[in-house]
C-alpha positions, 0 to 999 in steps of 0.5 A: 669355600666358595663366598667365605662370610663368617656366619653364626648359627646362635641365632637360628638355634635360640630362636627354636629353643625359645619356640620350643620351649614357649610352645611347649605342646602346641595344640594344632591341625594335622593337614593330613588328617585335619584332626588337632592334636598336642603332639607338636612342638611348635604352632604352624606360624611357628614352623614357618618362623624357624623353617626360615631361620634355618635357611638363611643358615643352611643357605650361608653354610653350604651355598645354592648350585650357581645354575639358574636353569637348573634351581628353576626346574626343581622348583618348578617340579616342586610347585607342581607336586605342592599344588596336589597335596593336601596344604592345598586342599579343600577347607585346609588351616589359612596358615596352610593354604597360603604357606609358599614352598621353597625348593633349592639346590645345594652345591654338595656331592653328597646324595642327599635331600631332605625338608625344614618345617615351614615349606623348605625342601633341599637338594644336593647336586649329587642326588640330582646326578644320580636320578634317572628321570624326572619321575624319580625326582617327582617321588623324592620331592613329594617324600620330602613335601610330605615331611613338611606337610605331615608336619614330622619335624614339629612331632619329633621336636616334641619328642626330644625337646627335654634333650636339647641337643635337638636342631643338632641331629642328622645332616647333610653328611648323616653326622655332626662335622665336629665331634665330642669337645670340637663342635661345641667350643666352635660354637660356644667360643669361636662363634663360627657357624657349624654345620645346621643339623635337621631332625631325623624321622622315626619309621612312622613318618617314613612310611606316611613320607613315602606314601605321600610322594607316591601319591603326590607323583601320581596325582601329577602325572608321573609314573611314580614306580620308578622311584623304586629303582633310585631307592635301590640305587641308594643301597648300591652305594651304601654297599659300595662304601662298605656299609657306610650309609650315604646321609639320605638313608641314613636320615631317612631310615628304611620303613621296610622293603621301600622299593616294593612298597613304593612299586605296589602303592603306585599300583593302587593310583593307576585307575585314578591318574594317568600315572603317563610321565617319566621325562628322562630327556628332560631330566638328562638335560638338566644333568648334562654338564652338572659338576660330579664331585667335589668342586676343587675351584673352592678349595681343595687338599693336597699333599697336605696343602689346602689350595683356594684356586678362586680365592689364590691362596693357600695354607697347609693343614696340620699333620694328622687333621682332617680338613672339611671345606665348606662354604663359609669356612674350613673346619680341620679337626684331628681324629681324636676330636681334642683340638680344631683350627678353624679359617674363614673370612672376618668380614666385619674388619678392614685391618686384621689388627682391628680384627685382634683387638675386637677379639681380645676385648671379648667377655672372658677372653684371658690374653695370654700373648699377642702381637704382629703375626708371620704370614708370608710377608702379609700384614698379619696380628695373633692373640693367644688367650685362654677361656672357657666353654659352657661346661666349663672346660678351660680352654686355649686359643691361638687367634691370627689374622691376615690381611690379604686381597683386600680383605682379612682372613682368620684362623682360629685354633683351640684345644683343652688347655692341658693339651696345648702342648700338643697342638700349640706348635700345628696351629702356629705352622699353619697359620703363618704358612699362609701364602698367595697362590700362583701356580697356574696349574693350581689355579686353572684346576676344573671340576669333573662334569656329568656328561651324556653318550649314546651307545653305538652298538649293543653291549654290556654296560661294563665293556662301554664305559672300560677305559673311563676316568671313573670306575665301572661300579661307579658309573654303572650306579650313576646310571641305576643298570647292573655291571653286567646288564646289555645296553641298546644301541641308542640308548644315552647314558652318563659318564664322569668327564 
């Protein structure tokens, strides 16, 4: 959680059902091919509409990486790519041509990229952590450029439209944050903002995505082969993890051997391009200093207890819960997915009893009990009231808010109604286990930063980075070299610190 302001994804989800099913089978041009078809779900001008809807969304919920330097790179990068592709080539749609692209960093571990239609391209800081030079960004980027502009997003929502689920697919952790029950009622009754999903691509729009980063890398200058060795790098963490599929592959399924199909089509633009570019020094310097990890100066757990180092307060997270922090909100969840406490920020009130009665005066909210909370001391309101999600399940829920540092904070916790027994006695312990933070070793917690050596002597990878924080298989994928493989004297390389 690093600015917690409560925000709702309702808006950016209806309008793209509304779009969807207005359209119905909108008949437009392919950039690429420059031949119409009625294989979309929405008309160009309405790519860009909900592209821009779901960025705001993406934005609130996951944050920008707070280095100016950095984002400019990137975008810079972007731009450069943009200006080779076809939207920006001969006697293409206006809607097209005149299209901007938006390229962001995202304050995320996970390696990840993806696109939303209508000119938005994301990147975690984890992804960029792991890349080696900046031709192996220039490939990833123009993937992603190809998305938008091979238009993949607008094919697969006509695919799935009847199936509306449809913005609720892939993201950035490969899967939905919530399962089962959880996510919907968070969205259906408590009105927080979950987790934006985007469209996973079949093989087809792969494979076109590939080409088209080759292609584009190439035209501007890169040696776009080495993005071979990243994809490889991705399938080394994927093995790491036991199987457990890092979210870019697991969005971005694998047409085929892609590290040899990326090698032989970079191969076909070598008379055409230079193809000269590899820019690990300036990639590197962009790298140095980038967190690793998970950022715990927005939040952390531990021993049970989530800790707000910036924010100075924490609260403990029930038995058995998992917690996931986000920036708008911590969401904890049981395995089972039966039940989910929710804490954010309500930044529409000044007063937390102003906050409980604006709650209790909701359409459908049934009160059950309420009346002044116990939160250390804290000014502090609770309501208990029953409801119902859209399935009609009958649902109950406790609601506490708590006036702290100028502003009011909520925990909202639900569960079916024939199981409130269960959670009603976590939910409370959680809630008024609310406390200001003071432990200076709590709030002086830092972030683990990429750092980059040279290597002094010639030697084996895994004898240079023995005695490190992080583990050898670790660093030796950060660094895209094998365990055992010899490292120059000379030669920089990353390390966690």
């Amino acid at each position: 959680m690093s600015t917690m302001q409560r925000s709702s994804i309702h808006s950016t989800i209806t309008v793209a059902l509304l779009l969807v099913f207005a359209a119905g089978c909108a008949s437009s041009v392919n950039p690429i091919s420059g031949r119409k078809s009625f294989g979309y779900a929405w008309s160009p001008q309405e790519e860009i509409q909900i592209g821009s809807e779901s960025d705001a969304s993406i934005v609130a919920q996951y944050g920008e990486y707070d280095d100016r330097d950095l984002a400019q790179y990137v975008d810079s990068l972007g731009q450069a790519l943009v200006r080779v592709s076809h939207v920006r080539r001969g006697d293409v749609d206006p809607v097209w041509a005149n299209m901007p692209f938006h390229f962001r960093v995202l304050d995320s571990p996970v390696v990840n990229a993806f696109a939303l239609p209508g000119g938005f391209v994301y990147v975690t800081r984890g992804l960029l952590a792991h890349l080696e030079n900046e031709a192996q960004l220039a490939v990833v980027l123009g993937h992603e450029i190809g998305h938008i502009v091979g238009r993949h997003g607008s094919r697969a929502m006509r695919r799935q439209q009847f199936g509306m689920g449809a913005l609720l697919l892939g993201a950035i952790g490969g899967q939905a944050v919530l399962g089962g029950n959880a996510a919907q009622n968070v969205m259906d009754v408590g009105g927080t903002a979950t987790q934006l999903m985007f469209l996973k691509y079949g093989r087809d729009a792969e494979s076109e995505s590939d080409q088209l980063g080759v292609e584009y890398a190439a035209m501007a200058g890169y040696r776009a082969a080495e993005g071979a060795a990243f994809f490889r790098s991705l399938k080394r963490l994927s093995d790491k993890a036991g199987a457990a599929l890092p979210s870019l592959l697991s969005s971005h399924p694998d047409p085929g051997n892609r590290e040899i199909y990326i090698q032989q089509r970079s191969q076909r633009y070598a008379a055409d391009f230079p193809m000269n570019k590899v820019g690990r020094s300036s990639l590197f310097r962009h790298v140095h200093g980038l967190v690793y990890g998970e950022d715990p100066r927005q939040g952390f757990v531990q021993a049970g207890v989530f800790y707000h180092p910036q924010m100075k307060f924490r609260f403990p997270v029930p038995s058995g819960f998992q917690a996931i922090n986000q920036p708008t909100q911590v969401v904890m969840v049981p395995e089972n997915q039966q039940a989910v406490v929710v804490f954010a920020i309500e930044a529409s009130y000044g007063r937390a009893r102003e906050a409980a009665d604006a709650f209790k005066a909701q359409e459908g909210m049934q009160v059950v009990e309420s009346g002044l909370g116990q939160a250390g001391g804290l000014p502090s309101h609770y309501v208990i009231a029953d409801a119902s999600d859209s399935e009609g399940n009958a649902l109950r829920l406790r609601v506490q808010y708590i006036e702290y540092a100028g502003s009011v904070f909520s925990f909202t916790g639900m569960a079916l109604k024939n199981q409130w027994s269960t959670y009603a006695g976590s939910f409370s312990s959680t809630m008024q286990g609310f406390r200001q933070e003071t432990n200076q070793a709590i709030l002086s917690k830092q972030p683990s930063r990429v750092a980059l050596r040279t290597v002094r002597n010639t030697t084996t990878f895994n004898a240079l980075v023995s005695g490190q924080s992080v583990d050898p298989l670790t660093l030796a994928i950060l660094n895209q070299v094998e365990l055992n493989a010899r490292v120059p004297a000379g030669m920089i390389y990353k390390i966690v610190r």
